[in-house]
C-alpha positions as CSV (number, residue, x, y, z in Angstrom):
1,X,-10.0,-31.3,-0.6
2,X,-9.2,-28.9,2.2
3,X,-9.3,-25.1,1.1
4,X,-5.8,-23.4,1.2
5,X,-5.1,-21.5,3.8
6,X,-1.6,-19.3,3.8
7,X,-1.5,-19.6,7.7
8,X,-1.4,-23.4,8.3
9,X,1.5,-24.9,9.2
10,X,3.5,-21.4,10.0
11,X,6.5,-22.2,12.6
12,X,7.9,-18.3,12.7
13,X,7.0,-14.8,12.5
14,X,8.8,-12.2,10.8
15,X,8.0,-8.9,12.1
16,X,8.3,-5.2,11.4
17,X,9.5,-2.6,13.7
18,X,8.7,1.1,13.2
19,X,4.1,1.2,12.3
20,X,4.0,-2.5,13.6
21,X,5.9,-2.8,16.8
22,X,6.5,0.8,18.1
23,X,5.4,4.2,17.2
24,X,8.1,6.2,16.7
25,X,7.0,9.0,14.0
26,X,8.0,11.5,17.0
27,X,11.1,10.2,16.9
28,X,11.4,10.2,13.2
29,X,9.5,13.7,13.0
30,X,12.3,15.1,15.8
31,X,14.9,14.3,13.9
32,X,14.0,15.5,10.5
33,X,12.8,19.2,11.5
34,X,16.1,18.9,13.2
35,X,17.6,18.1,9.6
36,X,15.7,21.0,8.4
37,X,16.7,23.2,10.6
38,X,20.4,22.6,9.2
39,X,18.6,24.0,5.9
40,X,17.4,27.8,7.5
41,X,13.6,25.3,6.7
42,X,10.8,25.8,9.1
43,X,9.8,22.6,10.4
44,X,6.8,20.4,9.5
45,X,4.0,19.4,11.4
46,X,4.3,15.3,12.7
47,X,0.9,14.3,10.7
48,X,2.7,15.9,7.3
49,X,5.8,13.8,8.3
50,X,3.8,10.5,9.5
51,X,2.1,10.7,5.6
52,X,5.8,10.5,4.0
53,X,6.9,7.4,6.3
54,X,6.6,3.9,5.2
55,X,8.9,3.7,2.3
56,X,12.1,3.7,3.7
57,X,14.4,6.7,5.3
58,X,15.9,7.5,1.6
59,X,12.6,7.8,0.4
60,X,11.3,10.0,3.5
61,X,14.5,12.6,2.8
62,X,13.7,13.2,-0.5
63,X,10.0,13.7,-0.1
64,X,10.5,16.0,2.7
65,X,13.1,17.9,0.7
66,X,10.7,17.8,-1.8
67,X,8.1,20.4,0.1
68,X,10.3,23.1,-0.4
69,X,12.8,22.0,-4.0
70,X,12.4,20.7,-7.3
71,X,13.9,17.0,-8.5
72,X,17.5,19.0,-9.2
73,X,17.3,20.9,-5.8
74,X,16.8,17.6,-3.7
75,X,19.5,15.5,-5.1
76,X,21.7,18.2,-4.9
77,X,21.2,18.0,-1.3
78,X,19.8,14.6,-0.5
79,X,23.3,13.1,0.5
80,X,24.2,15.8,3.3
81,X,20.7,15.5,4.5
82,X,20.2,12.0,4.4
83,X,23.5,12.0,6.6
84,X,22.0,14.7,9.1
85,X,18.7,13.5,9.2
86,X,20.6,9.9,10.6
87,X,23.1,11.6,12.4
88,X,19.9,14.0,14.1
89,X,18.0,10.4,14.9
90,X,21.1,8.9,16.8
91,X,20.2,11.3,19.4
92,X,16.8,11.3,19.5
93,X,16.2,7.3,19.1
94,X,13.8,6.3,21.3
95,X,13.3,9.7,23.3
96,X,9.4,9.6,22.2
97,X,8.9,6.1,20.4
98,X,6.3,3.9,22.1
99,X,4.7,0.7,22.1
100,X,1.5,-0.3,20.3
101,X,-0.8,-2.1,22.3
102,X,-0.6,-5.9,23.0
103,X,2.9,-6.3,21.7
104,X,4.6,-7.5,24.2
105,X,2.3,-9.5,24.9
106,X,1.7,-10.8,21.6
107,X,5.3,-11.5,20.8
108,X,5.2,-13.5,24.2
109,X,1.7,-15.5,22.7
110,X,3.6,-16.6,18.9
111,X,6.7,-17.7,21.2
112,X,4.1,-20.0,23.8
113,X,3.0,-21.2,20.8
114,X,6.3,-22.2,19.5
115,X,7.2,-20.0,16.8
116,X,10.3,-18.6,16.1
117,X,10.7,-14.8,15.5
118,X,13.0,-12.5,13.9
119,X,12.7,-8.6,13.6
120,X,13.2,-6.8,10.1
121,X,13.6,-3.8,9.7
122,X,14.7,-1.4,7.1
123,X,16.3,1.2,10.2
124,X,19.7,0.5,10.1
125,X,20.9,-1.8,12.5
126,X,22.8,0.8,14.8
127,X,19.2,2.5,15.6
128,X,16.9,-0.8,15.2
129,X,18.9,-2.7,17.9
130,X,19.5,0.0,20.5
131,X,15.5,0.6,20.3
132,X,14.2,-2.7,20.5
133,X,16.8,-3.2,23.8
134,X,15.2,0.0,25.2
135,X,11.8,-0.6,25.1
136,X,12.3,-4.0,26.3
137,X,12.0,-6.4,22.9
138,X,14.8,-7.7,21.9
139,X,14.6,-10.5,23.9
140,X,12.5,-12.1,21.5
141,X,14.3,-12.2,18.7
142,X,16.6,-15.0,17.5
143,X,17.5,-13.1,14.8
144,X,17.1,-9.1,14.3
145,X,18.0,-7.4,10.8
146,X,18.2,-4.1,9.6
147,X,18.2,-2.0,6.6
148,X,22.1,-2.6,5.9
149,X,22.6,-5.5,7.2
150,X,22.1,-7.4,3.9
151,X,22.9,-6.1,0.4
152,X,19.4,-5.5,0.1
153,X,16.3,-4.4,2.2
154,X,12.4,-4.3,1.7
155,X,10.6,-4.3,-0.2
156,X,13.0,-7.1,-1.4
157,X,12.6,-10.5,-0.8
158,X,16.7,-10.8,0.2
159,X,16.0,-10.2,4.6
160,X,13.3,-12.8,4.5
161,X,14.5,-15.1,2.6
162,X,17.8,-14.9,4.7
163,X,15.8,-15.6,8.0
164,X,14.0,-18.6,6.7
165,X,17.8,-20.0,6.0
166,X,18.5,-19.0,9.3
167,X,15.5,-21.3,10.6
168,X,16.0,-23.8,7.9
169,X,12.5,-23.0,7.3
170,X,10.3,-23.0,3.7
171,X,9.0,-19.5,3.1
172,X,5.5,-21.1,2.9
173,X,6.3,-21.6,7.2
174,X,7.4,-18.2,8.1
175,X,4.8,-15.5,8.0
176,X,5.7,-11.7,8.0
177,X,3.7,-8.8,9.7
178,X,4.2,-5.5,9.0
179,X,2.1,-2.2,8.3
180,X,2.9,-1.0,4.9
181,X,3.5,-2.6,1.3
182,X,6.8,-2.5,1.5
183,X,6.6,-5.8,4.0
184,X,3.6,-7.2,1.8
185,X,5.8,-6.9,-1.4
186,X,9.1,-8.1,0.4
187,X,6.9,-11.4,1.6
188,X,4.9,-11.7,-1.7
189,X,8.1,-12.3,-3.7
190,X,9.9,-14.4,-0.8
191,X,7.2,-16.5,-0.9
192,X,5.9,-15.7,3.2
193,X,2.5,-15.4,4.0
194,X,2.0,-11.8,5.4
195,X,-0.6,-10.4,8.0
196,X,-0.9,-6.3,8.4
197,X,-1.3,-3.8,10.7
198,X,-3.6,-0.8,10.2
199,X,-2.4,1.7,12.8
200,X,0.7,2.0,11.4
201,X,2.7,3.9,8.3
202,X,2.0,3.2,5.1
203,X,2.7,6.1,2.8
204,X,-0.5,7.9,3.8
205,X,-2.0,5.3,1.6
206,X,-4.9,2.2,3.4
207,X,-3.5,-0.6,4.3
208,X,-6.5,-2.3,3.2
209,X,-5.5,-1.7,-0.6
210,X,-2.4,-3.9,0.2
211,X,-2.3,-7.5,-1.0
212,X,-1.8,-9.7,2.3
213,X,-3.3,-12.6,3.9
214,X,-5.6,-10.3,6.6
215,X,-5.4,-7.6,8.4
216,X,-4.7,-8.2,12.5
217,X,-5.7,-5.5,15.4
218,X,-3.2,-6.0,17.4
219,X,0.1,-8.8,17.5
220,X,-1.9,-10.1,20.2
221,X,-4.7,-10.5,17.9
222,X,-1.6,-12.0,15.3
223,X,-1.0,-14.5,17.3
224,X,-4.4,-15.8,18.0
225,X,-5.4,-16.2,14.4
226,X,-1.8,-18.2,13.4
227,X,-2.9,-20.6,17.0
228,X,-6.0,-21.0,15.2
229,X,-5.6,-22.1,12.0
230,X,-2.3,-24.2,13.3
231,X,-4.5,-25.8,15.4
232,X,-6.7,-26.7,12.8
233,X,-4.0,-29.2,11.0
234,X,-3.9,-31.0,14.0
């Protein structure tokens, strides 16, 4: 009997956006010293910021609020930040964010190769979509998603599960690649193979302590390994 292998067989790619397919903790960082600033706060340094990222923006706010209040203090202010801090990254959205390497050119290698792809994210849709026009990705994408475009984001299941209805697609076909455990979670429970990143934001914690089906370079690299072991059911 043939060993299992979660990559056979996979027809589409679900992939992250912020860690996987762009840096933009200069972006992020911009816009949160900007929040602080709202505060009288001195700002943080990017690498303290970069740490906090990977868990969603809800998350980030209250850890950053965190540095300088107690529980009581930061939900007393998390709302008006939270709405700053978005409000701050409108305007700085893309001004520093930049490509990993081989991302274009991997996206282009998974659609040669006949996949389909969709982009989810957990950055609302209002900043996720204007980026991934800017830097010249979109295009890709049959189907993008963001943080509030479904009642529910990563790490639940609910944004994958909804592309692989889009595609008509089993779970077991559609693998997700992302950089942090919030993807590996969200793909564990839809079901979705999953393939990380290690360049990208994770908490501050290794990627390589997160439960996924290997750890890939580069989406170039991504691509290559899902051509390889599709080629090997043929």
């Amino acid at each position: 009997m043939a060993a299992f292998t979660p990559l056979r067989g996979v027809k589409a790619a679900i992939v992250d956006l912020d860690g996987t397919m762009l840096d933009t903790v200069l972006d992020i960082h911009a816009a949160i010293n900007l929040m602080r600033a709202d505060l009288d706060l001195g700002p943080l340094p990017a690498m303290q910021i970069r740490d906090m990222i990977g868990k969603g923006a809800e998350q980030l706010v209250r850890d950053v609020l965190a540095t300088d209040y107690d529980g009581a203090g930061v939900e007393q202010r998390f709302q008006g930040c939270f709405d700053a801090f978005q409000r701050h990254y409108h305007t700085c959205n893309g001004n520093h964010a930049t490509p990993y390497p081989d991302v274009a050119s991997g996206l282009q290698a998974l659609l040669d190769d006949g996949l389909r792809l969709a982009c989810v994210t957990n950055k609302p849709i209002a900043l996720a979509r204007p980026l991934l026009e800017q830097k010249g990705l979109a295009h890709f994408f049959e189907v993008i998603y963001g943080g509030d475009s479904l009642p529910k984001k990563k790490p639940h299941p609910m944004p994958l599960l909804q592309v692989c209805q889009d595609f008509a697609l089993a779970p077991r076909d559609v693998v997700a690649i992302g950089d942090s455990s919030n993807d590996a979670q969200a793909a564990r429970a839809a079901g979705c193979p999953v393939l990380t990143v290690p360049y990208g934001y994770n908490h501050g914690e290794s990627i390589h302590e997160t439960d996924s089906d290997g750890i890939v370079d580069t989406l170039l690299h991504a691509a290559k390994l899902i051509r390889l072991h599709n080629q090997a059911t043929n």
